[in-house]
Structures are given as C-alpha cells and as structure tokens.
TIRO-2110 file (N, C-alpha, C; in Angstrom, 1 decimal):
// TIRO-2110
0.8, -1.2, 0.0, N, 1, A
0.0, 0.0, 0.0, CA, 1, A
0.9, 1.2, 0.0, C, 1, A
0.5, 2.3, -1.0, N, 2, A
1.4, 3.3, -0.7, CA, 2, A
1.3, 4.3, 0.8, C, 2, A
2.0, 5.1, 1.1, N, 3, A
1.8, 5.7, 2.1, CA, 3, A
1.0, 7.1, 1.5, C, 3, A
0.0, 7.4, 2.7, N, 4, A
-1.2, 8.4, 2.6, CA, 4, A
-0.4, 9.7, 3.1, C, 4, A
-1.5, 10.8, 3.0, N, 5, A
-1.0, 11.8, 3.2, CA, 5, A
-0.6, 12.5, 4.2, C, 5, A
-1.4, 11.6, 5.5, N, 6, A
-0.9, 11.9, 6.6, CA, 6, A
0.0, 11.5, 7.0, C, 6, A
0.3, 9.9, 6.7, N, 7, A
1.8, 9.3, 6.6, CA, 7, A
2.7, 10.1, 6.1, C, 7, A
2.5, 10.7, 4.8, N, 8, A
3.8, 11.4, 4.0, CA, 8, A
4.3, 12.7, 4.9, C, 8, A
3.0, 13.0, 5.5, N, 9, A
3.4, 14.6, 5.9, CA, 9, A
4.2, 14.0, 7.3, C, 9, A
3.8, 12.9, 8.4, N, 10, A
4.3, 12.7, 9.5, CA, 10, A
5.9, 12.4, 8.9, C, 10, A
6.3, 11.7, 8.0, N, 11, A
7.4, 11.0, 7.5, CA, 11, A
8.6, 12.5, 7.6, C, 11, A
8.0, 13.1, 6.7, N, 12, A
9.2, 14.9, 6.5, CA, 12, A
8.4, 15.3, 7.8, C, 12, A
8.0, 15.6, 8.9, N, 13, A
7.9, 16.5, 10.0, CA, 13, A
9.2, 15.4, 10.3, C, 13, A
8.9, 14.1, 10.8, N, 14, A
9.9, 13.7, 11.8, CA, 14, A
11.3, 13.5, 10.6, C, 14, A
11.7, 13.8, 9.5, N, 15, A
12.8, 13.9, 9.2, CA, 15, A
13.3, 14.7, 9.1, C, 15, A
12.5, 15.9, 8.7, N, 16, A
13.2, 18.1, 9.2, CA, 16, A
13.3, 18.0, 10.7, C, 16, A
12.7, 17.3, 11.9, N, 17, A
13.3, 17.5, 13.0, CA, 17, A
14.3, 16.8, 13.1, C, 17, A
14.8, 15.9, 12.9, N, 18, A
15.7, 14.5, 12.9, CA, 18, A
17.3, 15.7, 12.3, C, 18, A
16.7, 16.3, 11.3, N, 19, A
18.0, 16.7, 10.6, CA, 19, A
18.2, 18.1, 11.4, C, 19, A
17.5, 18.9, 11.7, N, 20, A
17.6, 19.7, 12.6, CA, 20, A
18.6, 19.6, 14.0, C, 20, A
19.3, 18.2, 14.5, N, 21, A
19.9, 17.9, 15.3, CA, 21, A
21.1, 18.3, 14.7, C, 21, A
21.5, 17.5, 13.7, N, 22, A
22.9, 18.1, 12.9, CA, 22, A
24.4, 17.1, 13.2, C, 22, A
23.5, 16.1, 13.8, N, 23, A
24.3, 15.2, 14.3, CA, 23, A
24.0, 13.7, 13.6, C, 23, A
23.2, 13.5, 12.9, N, 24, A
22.7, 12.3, 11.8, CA, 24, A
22.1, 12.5, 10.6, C, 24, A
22.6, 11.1, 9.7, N, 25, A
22.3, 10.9, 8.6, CA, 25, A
21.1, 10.8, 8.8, C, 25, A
20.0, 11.3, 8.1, N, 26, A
18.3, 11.2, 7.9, CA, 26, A
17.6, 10.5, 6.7, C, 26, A
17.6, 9.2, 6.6, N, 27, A
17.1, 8.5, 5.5, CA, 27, A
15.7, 7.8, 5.1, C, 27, A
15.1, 8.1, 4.7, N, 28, A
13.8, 8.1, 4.2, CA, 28, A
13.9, 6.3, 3.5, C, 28, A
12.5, 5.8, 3.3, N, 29, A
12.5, 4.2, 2.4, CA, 29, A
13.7, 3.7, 2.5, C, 29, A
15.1, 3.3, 3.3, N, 30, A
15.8, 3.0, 3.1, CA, 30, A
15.9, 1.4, 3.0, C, 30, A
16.4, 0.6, 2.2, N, 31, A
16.3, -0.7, 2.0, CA, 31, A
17.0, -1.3, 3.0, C, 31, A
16.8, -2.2, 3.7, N, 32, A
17.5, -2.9, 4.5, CA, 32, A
17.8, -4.1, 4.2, C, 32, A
19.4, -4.8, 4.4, N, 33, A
19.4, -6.0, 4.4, CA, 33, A
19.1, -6.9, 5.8, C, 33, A
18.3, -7.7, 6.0, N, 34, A
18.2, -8.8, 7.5, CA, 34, A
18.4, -10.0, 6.8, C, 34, A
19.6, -10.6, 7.5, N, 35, A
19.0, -12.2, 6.7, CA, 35, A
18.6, -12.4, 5.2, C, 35, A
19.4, -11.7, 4.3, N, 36, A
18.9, -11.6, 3.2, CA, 36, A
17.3, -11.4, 2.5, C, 36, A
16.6, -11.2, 3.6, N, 37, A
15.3, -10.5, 3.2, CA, 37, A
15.5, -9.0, 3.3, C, 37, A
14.4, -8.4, 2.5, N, 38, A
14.3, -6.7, 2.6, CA, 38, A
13.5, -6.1, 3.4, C, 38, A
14.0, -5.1, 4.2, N, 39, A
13.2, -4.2, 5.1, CA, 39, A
13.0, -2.9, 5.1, C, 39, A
12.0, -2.2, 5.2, N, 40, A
12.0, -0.7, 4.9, CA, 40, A
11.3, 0.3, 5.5, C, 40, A
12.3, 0.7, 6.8, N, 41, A
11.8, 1.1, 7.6, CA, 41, A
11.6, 3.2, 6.9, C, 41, A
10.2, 3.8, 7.7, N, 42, A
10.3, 4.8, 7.3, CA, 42, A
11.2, 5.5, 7.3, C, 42, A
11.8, 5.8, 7.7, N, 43, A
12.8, 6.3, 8.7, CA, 43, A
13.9, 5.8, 9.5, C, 43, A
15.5, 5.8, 8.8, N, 44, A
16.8, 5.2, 9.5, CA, 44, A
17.5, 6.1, 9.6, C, 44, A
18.1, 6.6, 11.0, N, 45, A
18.7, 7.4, 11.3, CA, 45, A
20.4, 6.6, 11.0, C, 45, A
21.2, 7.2, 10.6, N, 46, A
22.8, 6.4, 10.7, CA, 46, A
23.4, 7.6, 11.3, C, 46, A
24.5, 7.9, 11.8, N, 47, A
26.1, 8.3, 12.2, CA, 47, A
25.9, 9.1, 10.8, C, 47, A
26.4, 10.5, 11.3, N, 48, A
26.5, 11.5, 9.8, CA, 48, A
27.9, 10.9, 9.1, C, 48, A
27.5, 11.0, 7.7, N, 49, A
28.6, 10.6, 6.7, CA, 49, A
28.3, 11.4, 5.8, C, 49, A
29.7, 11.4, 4.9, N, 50, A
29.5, 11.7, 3.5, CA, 50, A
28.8, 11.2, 2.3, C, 50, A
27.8, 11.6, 1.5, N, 51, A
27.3, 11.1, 0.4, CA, 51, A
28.2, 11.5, -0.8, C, 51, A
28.5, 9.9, -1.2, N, 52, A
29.2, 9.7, -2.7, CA, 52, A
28.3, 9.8, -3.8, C, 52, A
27.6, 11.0, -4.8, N, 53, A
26.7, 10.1, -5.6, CA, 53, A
27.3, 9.7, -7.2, C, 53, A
28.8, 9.3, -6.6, N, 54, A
29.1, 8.0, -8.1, CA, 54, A
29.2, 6.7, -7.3, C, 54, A
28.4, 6.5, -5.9, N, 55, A
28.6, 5.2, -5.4, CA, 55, A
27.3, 5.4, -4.9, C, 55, A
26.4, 4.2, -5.2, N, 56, A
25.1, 4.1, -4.6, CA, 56, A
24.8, 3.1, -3.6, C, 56, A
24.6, 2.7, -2.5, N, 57, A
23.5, 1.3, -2.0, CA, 57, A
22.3, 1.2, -2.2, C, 57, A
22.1, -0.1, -2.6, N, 58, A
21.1, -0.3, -3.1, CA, 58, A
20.0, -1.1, -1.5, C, 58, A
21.2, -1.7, -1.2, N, 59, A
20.1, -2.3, 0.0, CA, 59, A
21.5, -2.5, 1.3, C, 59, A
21.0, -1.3, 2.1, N, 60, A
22.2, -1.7, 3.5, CA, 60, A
22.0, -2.9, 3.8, C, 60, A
23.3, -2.8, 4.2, N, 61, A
23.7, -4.6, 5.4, CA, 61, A
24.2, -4.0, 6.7, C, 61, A
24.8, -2.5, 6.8, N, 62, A
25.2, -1.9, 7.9, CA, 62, A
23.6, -1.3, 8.3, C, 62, A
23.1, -1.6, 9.6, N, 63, A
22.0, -1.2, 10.3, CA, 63, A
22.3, -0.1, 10.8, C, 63, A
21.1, 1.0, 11.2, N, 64, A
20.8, 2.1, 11.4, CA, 64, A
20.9, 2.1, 12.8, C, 64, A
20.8, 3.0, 13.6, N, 65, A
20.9, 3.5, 14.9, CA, 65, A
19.4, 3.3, 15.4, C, 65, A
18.5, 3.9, 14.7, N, 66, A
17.2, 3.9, 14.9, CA, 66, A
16.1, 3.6, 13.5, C, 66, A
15.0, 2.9, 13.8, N, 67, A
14.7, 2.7, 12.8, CA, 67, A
12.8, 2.6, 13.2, C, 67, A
12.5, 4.0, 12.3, N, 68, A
10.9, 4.6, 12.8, CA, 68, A
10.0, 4.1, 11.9, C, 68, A
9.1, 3.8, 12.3, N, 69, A
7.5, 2.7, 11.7, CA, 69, A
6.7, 3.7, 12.1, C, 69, A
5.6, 4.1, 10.8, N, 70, A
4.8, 5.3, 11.1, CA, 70, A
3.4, 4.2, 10.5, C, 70, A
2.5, 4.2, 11.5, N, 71, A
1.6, 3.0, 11.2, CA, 71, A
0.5, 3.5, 10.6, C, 71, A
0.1, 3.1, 9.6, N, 72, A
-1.2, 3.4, 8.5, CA, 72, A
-2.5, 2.8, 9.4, C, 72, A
-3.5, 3.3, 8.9, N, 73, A
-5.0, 3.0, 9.0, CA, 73, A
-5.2, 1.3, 9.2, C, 73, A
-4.2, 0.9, 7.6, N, 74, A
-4.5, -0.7, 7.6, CA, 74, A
-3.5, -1.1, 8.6, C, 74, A
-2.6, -0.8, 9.5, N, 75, A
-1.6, -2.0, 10.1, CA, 75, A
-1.9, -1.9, 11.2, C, 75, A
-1.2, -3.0, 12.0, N, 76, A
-1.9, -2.8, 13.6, CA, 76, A
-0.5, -3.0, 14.5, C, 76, A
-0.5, -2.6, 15.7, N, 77, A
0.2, -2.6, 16.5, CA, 77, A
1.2, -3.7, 16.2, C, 77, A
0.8, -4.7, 16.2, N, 78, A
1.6, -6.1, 16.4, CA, 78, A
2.6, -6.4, 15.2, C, 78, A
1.9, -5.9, 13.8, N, 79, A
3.0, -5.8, 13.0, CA, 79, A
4.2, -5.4, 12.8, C, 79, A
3.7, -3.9, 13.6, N, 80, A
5.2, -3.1, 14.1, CA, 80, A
6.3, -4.1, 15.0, C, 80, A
5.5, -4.1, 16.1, N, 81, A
6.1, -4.8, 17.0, CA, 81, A
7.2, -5.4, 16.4, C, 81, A
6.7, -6.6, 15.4, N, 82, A
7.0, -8.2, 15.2, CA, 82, A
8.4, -7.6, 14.5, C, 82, A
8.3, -6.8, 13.9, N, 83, A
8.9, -6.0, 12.6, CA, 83, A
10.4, -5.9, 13.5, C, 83, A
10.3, -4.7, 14.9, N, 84, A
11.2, -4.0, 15.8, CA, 84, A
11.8, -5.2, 16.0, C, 84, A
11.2, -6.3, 16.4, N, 85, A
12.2, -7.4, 17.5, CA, 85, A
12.7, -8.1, 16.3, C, 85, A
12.7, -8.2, 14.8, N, 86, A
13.9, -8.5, 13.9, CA, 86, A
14.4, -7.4, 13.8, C, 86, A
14.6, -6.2, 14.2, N, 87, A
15.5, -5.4, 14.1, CA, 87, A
16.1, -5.5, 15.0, C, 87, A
15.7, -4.9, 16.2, N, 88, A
16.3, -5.3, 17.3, CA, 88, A
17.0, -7.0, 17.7, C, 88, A
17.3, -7.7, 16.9, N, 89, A
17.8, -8.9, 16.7, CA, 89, A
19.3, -8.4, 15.4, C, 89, A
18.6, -7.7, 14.7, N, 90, A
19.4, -7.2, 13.8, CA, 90, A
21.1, -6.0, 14.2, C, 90, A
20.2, -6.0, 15.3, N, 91, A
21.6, -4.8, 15.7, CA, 91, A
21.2, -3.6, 16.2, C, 91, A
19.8, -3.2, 15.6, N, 92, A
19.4, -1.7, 15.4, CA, 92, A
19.1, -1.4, 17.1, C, 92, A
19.5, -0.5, 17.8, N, 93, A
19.5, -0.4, 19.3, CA, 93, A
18.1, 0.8, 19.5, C, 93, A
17.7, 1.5, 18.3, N, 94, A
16.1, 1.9, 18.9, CA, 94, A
15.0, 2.0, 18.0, C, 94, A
14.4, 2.0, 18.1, N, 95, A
12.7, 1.6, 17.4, CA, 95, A
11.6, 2.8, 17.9, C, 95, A
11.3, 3.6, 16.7, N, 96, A
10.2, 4.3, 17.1, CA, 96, A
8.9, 4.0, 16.6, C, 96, A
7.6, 3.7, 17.2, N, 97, A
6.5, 3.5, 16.6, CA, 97, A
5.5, 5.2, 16.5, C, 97, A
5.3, 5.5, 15.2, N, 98, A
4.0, 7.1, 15.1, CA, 98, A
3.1, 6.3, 14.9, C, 98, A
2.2, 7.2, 15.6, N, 99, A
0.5, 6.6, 15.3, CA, 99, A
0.1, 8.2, 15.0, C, 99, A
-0.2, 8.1, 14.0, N, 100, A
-1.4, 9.5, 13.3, CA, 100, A
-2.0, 9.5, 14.1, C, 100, A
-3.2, 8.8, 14.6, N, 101, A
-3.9, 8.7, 15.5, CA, 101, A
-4.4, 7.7, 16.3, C, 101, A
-4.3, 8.0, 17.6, N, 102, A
-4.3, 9.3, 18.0, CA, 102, A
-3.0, 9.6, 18.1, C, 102, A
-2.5, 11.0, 18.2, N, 103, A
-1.1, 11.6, 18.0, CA, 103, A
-0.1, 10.9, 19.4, C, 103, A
1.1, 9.9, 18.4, N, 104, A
1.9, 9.4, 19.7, CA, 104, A
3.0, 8.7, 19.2, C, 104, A
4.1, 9.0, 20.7, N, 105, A
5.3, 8.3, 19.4, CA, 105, A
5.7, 7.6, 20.8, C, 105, A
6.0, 6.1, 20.3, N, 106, A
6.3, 5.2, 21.3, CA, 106, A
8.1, 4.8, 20.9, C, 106, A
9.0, 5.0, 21.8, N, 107, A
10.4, 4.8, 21.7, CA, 107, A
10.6, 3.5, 22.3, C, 107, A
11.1, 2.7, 21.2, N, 108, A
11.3, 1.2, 22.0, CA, 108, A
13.0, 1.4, 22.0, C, 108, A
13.3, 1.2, 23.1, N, 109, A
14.9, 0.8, 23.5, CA, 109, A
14.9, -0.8, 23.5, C, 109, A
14.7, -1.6, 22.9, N, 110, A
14.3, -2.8, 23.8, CA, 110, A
12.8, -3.3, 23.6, C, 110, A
12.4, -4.5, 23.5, N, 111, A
11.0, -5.0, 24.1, CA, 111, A
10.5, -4.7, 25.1, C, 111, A
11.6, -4.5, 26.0, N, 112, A
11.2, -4.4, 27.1, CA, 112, A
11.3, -2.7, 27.6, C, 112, A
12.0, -1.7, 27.1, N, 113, A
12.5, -0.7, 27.2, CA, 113, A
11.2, 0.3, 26.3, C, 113, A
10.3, 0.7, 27.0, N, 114, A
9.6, 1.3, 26.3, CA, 114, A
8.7, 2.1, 26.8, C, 114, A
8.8, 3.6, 26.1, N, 115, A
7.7, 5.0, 26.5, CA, 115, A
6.6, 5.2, 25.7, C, 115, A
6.1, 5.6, 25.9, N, 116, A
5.1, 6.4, 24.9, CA, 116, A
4.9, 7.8, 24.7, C, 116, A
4.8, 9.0, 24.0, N, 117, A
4.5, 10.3, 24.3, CA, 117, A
3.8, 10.6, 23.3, C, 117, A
2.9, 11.8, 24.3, N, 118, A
1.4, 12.1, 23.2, CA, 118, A
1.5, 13.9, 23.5, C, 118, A
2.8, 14.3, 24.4, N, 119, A
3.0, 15.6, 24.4, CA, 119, A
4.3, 16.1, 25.0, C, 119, A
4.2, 17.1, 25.0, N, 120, A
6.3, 17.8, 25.2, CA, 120, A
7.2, 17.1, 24.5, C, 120, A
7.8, 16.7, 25.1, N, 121, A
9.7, 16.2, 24.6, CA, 121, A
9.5, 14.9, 24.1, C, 121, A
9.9, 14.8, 23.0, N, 122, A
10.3, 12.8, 23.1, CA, 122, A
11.6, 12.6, 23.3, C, 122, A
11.2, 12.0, 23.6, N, 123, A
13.1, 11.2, 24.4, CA, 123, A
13.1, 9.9, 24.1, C, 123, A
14.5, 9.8, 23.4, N, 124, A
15.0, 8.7, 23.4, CA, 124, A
16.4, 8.6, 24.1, C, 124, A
16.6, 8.0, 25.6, N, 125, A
17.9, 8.2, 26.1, CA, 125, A
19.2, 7.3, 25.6, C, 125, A
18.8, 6.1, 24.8, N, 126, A
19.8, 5.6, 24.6, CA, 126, A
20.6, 6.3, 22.8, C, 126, A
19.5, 7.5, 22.5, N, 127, A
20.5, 8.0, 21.4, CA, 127, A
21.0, 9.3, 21.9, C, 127, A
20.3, 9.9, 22.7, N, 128, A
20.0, 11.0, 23.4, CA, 128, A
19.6, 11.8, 22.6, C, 128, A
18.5, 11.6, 22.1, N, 129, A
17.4, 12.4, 20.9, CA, 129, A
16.6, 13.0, 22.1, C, 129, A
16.4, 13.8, 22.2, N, 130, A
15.1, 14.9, 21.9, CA, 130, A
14.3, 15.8, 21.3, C, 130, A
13.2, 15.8, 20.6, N, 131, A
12.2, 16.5, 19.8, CA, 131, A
11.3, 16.8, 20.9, C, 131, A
10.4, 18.0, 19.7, N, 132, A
9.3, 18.7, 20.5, CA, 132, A
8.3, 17.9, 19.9, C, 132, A
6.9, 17.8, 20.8, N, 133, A
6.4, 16.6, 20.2, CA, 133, A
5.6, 17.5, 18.9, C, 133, A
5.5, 18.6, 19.4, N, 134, A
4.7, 19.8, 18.6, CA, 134, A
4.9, 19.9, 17.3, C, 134, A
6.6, 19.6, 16.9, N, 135, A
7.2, 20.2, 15.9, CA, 135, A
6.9, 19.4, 15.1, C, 135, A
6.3, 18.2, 15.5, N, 136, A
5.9, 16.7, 14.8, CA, 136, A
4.2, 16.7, 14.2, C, 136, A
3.9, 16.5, 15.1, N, 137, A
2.4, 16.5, 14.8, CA, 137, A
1.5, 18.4, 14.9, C, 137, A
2.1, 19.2, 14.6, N, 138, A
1.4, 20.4, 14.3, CA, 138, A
1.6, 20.9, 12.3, C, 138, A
END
C-alpha cells in the first residue's frame, strides 16, 4: 500500500526534525538487508557521513541507529512490534513506533525498554534524541 498523506506529511515533519539535530544521517524508504530479506523502515537514522553520488547502495547490510515505523490506518500494532524485534535482533539499538492517530510516538529501546509520548519532549535516552512533540504532529 502506498503511504497516505498523513503518513507522507508525518514521514518529512519527523525527518526536518531529525535533521535539525545536525548530528545524523536522515534516511527516508531506506532498504534494509536482514537475513537476506528486505526491510524498509520509514525512517533510519545512521552516524553522519559523507554522500558519494558516483557510489550508490542499493540495499544496507550496515544497520541504522534507529529505525521509525509510522503506522497506517490498515496495520496494527503487532505488525510493528514483530517487525522492531527482527531489528532489534538485527543490531538496530532503537525503534520508534508514530500513530497518526491518536497523536503518539512510542520509543522502543528494547521489548522491554519502552515509552510512549502524546506531548512535550520525546526522548530517546539511549541516542540522546530529543524533539518537541509539537514540531511533529502540528
């Protein structure tokens, strides 16, 4: 299913904040290698680098820092879930789940390591991210 337009708009709010830090790569659809299957999380934050564009990847094998799931109308909680814990298997050390609605961004550190926020700061302490929740969903 393609992503809607509430998806699209949540996708660039949380990537103009993400880049706004000035401290990470900000990558949109990025292809992932797991196990030789493909993954594509909305949103993979990496360690800022240089972009070569006479060298492309096509599908990483190096995992992201963080890797954010912005959940549509059709998917449900559990999908995400199931999705984080082969990442989080994978290497990737945080997981954000957005819900359009109702407005909320859940930071998984962990299965077991996990917030929810529906206003002020989001925090993720294991990247030491902080956003306004405002600057997201306004």
């Amino acid at each position: 299913m393609s992503p809607s337009f509430n998806h699209s708009y949540l996708q660039m709010r949380l990537g103009a904040a993400l880049l706004s830090l000035n401290k990470y790569a900000v990558l949109s659809e990025l292809s992932l290698d797991i196990q030789g299957k493909e993954y594509r999380p909305d949103i993979c934050l990496y360690s800022q680098r240089k972009t070569n564009f006479l060298y492309d990847i096509v599908r990483m094998t190096e995992m992201p820092l963080l890797a954010i799931e912005i959940l549509s109308m059709s998917q449900n909680v559990k999908e995400a879930v199931d999705k984080f814990e082969i990442y989080f298997d994978a290497g990737i050390p945080s997981c954000w789940l957005v819900m359009p609605f109702p407005h909320s961004v859940t930071v998984f550190n962990g299965l077991d390591q996990v917030a929810t926020y529906t206003r002020g700061q989001i925090i993720d302490p294991k990247l030491e991210i902080e956003l306004d929740f405002d600057h997201i969903f306004n």
